[in-house]
Structures are given as C-alpha cells and as structure tokens.
MARMAR-722022 format. One record per residue (C-alpha): residue in one letter; x, y, z. Coordinates in steps of 0.1 Angstrom, whole numbers. Each point is the difference from the previous one (the first is absolute). Layout:
// residues N
NODE  resn   east  north     up
NODE     A      X      Y      Z
...
***
This chain:
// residues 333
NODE  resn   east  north     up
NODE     X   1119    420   1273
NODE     X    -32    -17      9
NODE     X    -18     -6    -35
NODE     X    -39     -2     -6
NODE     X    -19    -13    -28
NODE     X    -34     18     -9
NODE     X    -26      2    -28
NODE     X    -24     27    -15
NODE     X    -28      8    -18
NODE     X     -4     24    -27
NODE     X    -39      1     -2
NODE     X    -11     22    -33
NODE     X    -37      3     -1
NODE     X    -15     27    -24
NODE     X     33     18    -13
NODE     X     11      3     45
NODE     X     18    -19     22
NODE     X     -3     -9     35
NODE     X     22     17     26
NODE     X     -2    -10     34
NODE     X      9     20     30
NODE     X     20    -20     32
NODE     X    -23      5     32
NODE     X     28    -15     23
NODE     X     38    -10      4
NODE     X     23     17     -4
NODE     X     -2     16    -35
NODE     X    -41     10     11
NODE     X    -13     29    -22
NODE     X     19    -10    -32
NODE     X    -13    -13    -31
NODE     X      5    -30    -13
NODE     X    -11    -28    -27
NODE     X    -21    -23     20
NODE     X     17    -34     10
NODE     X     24    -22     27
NODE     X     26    -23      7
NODE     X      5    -30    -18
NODE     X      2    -38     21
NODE     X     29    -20     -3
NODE     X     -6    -22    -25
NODE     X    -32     17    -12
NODE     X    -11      7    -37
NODE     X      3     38     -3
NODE     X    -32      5    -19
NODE     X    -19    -25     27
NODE     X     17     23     26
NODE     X    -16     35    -20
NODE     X    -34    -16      0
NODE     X      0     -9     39
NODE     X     17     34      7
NODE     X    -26     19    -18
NODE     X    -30    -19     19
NODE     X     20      6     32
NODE     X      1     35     -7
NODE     X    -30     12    -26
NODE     X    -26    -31      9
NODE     X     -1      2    -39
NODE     X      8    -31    -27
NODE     X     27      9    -28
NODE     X     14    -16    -35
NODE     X     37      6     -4
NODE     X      7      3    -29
NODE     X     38      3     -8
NODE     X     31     13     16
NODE     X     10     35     -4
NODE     X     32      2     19
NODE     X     22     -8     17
NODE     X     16     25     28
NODE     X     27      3     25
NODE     X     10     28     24
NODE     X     17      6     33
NODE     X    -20     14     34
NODE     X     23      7     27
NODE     X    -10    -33     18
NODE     X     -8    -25    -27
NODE     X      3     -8    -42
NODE     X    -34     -3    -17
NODE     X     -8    -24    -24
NODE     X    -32     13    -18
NODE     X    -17    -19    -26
NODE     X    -28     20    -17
NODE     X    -26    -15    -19
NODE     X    -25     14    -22
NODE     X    -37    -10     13
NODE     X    -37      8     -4
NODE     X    -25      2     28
NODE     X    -31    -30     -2
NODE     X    -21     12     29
NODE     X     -6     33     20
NODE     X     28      8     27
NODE     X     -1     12     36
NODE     X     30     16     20
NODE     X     11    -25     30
NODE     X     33     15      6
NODE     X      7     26    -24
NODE     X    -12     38     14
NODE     X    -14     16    -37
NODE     X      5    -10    -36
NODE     X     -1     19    -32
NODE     X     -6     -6    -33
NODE     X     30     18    -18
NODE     X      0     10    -36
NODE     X     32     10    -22
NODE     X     -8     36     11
NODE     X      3     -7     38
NODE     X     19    -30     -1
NODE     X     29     17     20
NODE     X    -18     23     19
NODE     X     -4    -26     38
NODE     X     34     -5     18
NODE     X     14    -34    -13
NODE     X     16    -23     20
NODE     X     39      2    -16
NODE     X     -6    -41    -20
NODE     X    -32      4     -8
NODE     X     11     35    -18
NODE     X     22    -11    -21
NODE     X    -24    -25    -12
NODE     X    -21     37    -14
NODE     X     17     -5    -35
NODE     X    -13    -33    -11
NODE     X    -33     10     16
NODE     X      1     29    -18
NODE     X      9    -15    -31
NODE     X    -36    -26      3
NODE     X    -21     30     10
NODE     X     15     17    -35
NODE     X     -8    -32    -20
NODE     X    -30     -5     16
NODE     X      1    -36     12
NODE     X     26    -23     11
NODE     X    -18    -27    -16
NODE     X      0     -9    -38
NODE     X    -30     10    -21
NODE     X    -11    -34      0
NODE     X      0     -2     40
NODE     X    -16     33      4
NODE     X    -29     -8    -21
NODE     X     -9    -33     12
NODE     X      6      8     35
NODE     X    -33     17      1
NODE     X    -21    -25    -14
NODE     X    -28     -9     15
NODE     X      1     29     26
NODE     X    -21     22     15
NODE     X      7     35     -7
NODE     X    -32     15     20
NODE     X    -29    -19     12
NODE     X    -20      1    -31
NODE     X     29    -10    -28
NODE     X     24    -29     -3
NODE     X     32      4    -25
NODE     X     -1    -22    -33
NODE     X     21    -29      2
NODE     X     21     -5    -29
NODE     X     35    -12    -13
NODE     X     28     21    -10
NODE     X     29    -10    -22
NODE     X     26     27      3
NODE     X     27    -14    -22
NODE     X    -10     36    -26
NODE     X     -1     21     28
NODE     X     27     27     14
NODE     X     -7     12     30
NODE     X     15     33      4
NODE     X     -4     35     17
NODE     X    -14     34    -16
NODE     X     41     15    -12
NODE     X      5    -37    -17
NODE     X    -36      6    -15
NODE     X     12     30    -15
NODE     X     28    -11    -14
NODE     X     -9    -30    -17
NODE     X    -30     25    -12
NODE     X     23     22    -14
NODE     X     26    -27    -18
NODE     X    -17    -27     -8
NODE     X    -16     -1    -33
NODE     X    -22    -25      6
NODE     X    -10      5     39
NODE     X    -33    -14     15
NODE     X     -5     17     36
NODE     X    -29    -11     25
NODE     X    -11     21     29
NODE     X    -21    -21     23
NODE     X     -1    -13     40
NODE     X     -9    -29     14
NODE     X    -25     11     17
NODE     X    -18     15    -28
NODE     X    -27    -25    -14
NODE     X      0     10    -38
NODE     X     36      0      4
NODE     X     -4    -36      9
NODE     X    -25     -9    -29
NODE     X     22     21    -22
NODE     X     36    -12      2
NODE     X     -5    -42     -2
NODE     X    -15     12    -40
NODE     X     29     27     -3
NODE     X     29    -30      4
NODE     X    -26    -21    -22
NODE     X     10     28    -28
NODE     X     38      4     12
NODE     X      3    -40     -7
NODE     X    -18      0    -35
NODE     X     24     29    -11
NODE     X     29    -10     22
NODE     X      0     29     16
NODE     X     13     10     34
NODE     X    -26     23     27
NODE     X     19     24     18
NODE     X    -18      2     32
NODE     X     -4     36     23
NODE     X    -20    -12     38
NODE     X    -21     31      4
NODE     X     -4     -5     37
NODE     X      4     30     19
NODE     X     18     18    -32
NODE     X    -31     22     -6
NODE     X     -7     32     17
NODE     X    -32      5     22
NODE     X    -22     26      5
NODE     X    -27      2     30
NODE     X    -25     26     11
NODE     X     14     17     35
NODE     X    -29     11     28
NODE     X    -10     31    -19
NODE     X     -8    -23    -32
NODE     X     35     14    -18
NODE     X     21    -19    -22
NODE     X     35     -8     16
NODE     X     22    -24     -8
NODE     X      4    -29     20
NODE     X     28    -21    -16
NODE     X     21     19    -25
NODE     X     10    -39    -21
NODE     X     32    -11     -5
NODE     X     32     24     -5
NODE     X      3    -10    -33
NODE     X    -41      8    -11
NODE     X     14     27    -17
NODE     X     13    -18    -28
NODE     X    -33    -23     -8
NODE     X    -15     39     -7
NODE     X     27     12    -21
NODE     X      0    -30    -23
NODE     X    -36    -11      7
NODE     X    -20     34     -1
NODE     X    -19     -3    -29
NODE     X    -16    -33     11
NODE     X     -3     10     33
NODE     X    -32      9     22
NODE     X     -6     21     28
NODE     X     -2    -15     35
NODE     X    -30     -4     18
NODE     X    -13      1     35
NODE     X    -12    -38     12
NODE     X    -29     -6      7
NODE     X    -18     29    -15
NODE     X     21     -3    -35
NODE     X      8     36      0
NODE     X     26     11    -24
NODE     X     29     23     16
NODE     X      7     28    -25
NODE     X     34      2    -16
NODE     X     14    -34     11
NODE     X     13    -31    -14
NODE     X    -13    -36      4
NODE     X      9    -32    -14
NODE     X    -37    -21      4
NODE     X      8    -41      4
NODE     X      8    -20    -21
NODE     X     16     18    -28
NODE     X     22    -17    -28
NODE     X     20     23    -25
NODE     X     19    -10    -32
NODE     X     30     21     -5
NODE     X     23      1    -25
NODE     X     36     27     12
NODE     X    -21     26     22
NODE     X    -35     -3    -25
NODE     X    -32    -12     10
NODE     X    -13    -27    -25
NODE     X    -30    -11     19
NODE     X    -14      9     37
NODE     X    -33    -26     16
NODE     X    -13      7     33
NODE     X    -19    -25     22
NODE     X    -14    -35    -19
NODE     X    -33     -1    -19
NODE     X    -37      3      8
NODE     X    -14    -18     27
NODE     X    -29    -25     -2
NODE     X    -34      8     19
NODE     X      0     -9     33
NODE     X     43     -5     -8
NODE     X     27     19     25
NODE     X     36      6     -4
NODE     X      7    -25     25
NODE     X    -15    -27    -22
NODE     X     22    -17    -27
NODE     X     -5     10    -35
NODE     X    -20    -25    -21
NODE     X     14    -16    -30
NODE     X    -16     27    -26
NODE     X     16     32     20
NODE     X     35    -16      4
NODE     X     -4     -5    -41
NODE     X    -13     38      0
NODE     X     30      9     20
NODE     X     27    -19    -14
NODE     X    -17     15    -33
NODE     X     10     40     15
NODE     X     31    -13      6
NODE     X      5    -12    -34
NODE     X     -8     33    -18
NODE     X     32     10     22
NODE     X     18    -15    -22
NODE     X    -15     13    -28
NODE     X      8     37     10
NODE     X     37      8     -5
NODE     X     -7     23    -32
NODE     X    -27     16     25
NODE     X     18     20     25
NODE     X    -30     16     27
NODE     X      3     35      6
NODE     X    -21     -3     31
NODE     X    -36      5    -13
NODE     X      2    -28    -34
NODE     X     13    -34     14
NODE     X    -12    -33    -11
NODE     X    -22    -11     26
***
C-alpha cells in the first residue's frame, strides 16, 4: 500500500480552532486541519510552515507536537503528524473553499475527514485546558502585540515553575481537598491579568506556594442585545460553568453587556483576574483585578514599583485569613 507522510496544524486562537474545508480532490467538501505533504528529506515543522503559506498566505509558530496518527484509506496509509501552532499574521483562503473557527461546542458539528477526526480528542482536550502552550508561553507570546489599533500588550516574563495549569473539574477539586489551595482565574489576553499574575508567583515563591491556574478564555458565558434590543445569550461558557457558580456564588457578579456595561439580571460572572485562597471547599480570601491606576496610567501599562508592593501587600493579607472564612459579603480585601 502506497504510504504518504503529511503534517497539520492545530491553530487555537481565542479558546477556537481553525477548521478548513477541501475545495478540490477528491475528498472536496470535507473538513480538515489545515496542512500538506511532507518532502523527502524535509524537516516536518519547516514542511508546516511552507504548507501553511501555500495554503493560508499566513506566517505560523509551531509550537510542539501533538500526535502522531495512522490510518488506512482504501488507496493509501496516512502518516499525519499534528502540531500545535499559533497564527503571526492575518490569513487568506488560496485553496481551501470556507473555514470556521470551532469551539468545544461545535467542534464536531462539520464533516471530518476520517484522520483528521480522530485527531478531535487531543484537540478537544487543548480547547478544555485552554492552551496547548505552558503558562509561561502563553503569556509571553503576547508581548509586545497589538490587540487593537490603539493598545499594545505588556511585555513581561513569566516563571511557571508554581503554576498548574488545569481545567474548571480539576479546579474544583483541588478547591474542594486541598487545605491549602491558591486558585487564579485569568487569560492571556486580559491586561490586569497580565500586571496581576508576575506579583501573584512573586507571593507563591516567598511562601513556597504553588498557583493553580484556570485560562478563562472562552469559559465565560456571553450575553448580547438581539435587533429588538433584548437580552439573549450569545455563548452559554463552558459545560462545566456550572460548577464555578455552585462553589463560587457568593463572590460572584452578574454579567454584563460589552460595551454598554450593562448588568444581565440573575446571572453569574467571574470578572478577570480573580485569585481565591481556599482551604477544603472554604473561601479564605477572594481579589479581583490589580490596584488603582496612576493618572494618565492604563491596564496595558506595567505596574510601577509602589503598586506591585500594594499588590503583593493584598496578596499577603491572603495569608493572613485562614481563621476568616468569607461568607460572600465580609472578605478581606
């Protein structure tokens, strides 16, 4: 049987990832993980960055293997390497007929092509997580980036030896067990979450501590106003939301409606960053967000010296609370 050696990307941008749908050959109309053939002789991560310019006109880091994967059409054996990837320019379609942006709720929802299928649990497993990429790479591989035309992402250094990256049922648990459990809800993306984790592992260091991390990204649910100016909900958050409300209610606030900052009645939001000292199911200590900003200061500039002491100070009282349980409206803050 005639074997053929291929490579694909798994490119997870804002909790989605890219599906790509063949506009010829013949497996045309299926959906697959975007990608080609590797060269005799050629490096299978240099062949993933020429196939994705052939293909999207787009620049991408690869940035580690996934999987491996075998399987048997009627005329040939596929060899697919897949690789975990983020995009460093805009795409365009040159071969491909449509793309989607899938999320964990749609994921399996476009007809797969039968390789690229089986692949769906380990994509599945990142989208879950929230990043194929340690906490460390995550962070830093915004720095210095635009998110709009008007703000640029702090550049900073993260040291992720403290941190455990894990999903919202392993949040729960440790919540729940541990007796001594520090759990930080934050996103890359988020600029106070930026400003506010690099102090956070200051603390975890001093007290030898360890951060047990929960990405945010696309976990949240989201509310919008429909034609007639009513409140629907857009995205309903991640299957497991449910559980941030039942152990999280009391420090909870209601969601609101971006731009406008309208609050949604009767709902459940978790506002960026939040840090929570817990000791076997018990709040100790909640902080939202960082500290006061300077005049004239945004939250996509770096704290100064005096508000990462001011910080680091919150954070210290965290300590300081395990005789204090909150009951939702008398937390140290």
């Amino acid at each position: 049987m005639k074997e053929i050696h291929v490579v694909c990307a798994v490119i997870i941008h804002e909790g989605k990832v890219l599906a790509t749908k063949r506009g010829y050959g013949e497996f045309i109309h299926n959906w697959e993980f975007p990608g080609g053939k590797i060269e005799k002789g050629e490096d299978a991560g240099k062949a993933l960055i020429r196939e994705i310019k052939e293909e999207l006109n787009a620049d991408i880091k690869v940035d580690t293997k996934i999987t491996d994967i075998t399987y048997d059409y009627p005329q040939f054996r596929l060899h697919m390497a897949a690789y975990a990837c983020h995009l460093l320019s805009a795409f365009t379609l040159l071969e491909h007929e449509d793309y989607k942006w899938l999320n964990l709720l749609n994921l399996y929802s476009v007809k797969w092509l039968p390789a690229d299928e089986i692949l769906l649990n380990k994509v599945e497993e990142i989208l879950k997580k929230g990043t194929f990429m340690s906490t460390k790479q995550e962070y830093e591989s915004l720095n210095g980036k635009y998110r709009d035309e008007s703000h640029i992402f702090q550049s900073i250094e993260i040291d992720d030896s403290l941190i455990d990256n894990v999903n919202i049922q392993e949040a729960i648990t440790i919540f729940n067990e541990k007796e001594d459990s520090i759990i930080y809800f934050g996103a890359n993306w988020c600029p106070w979450c930026r400003n506010a984790l690099p102090v956070l592992i200051k603390y975890a260091k001093k007290h030898n501590k360890r951060i047990t991390y929960v990405n945010m990204d696309q976990k949240r649910p989201k509310y919008i106003h429909n034609d007639n100016n009513d409140i629907i909900l857009e995205y309903p958050g991640d299957k497991d939301y449910h559980l941030l409300v039942e152990n999280f209610i009391k420090i909870m606030r209601p969601c609101v409606i971006k731009p406008s900052g309208e609050e949604v009645p009767n709902t459940y939001n978790i506002p960026l960053p939040l840090v929570v000292f817990g000791n076997q199911g018990k709040i100790l200590f909640h902080h939202y967000g960082t500290v006061e900003l300077n005049d004239g200061q945004t939250p996509y500039d770096l704290l100064d010296d005096k508000q990462e002491e001011a910080l680091l100070h919150i954070y210290e009282n965290g300590i300081k609370a395990s005789s204090h349980v909150c009951d939702g409206d008398n937390c140290l803050l």
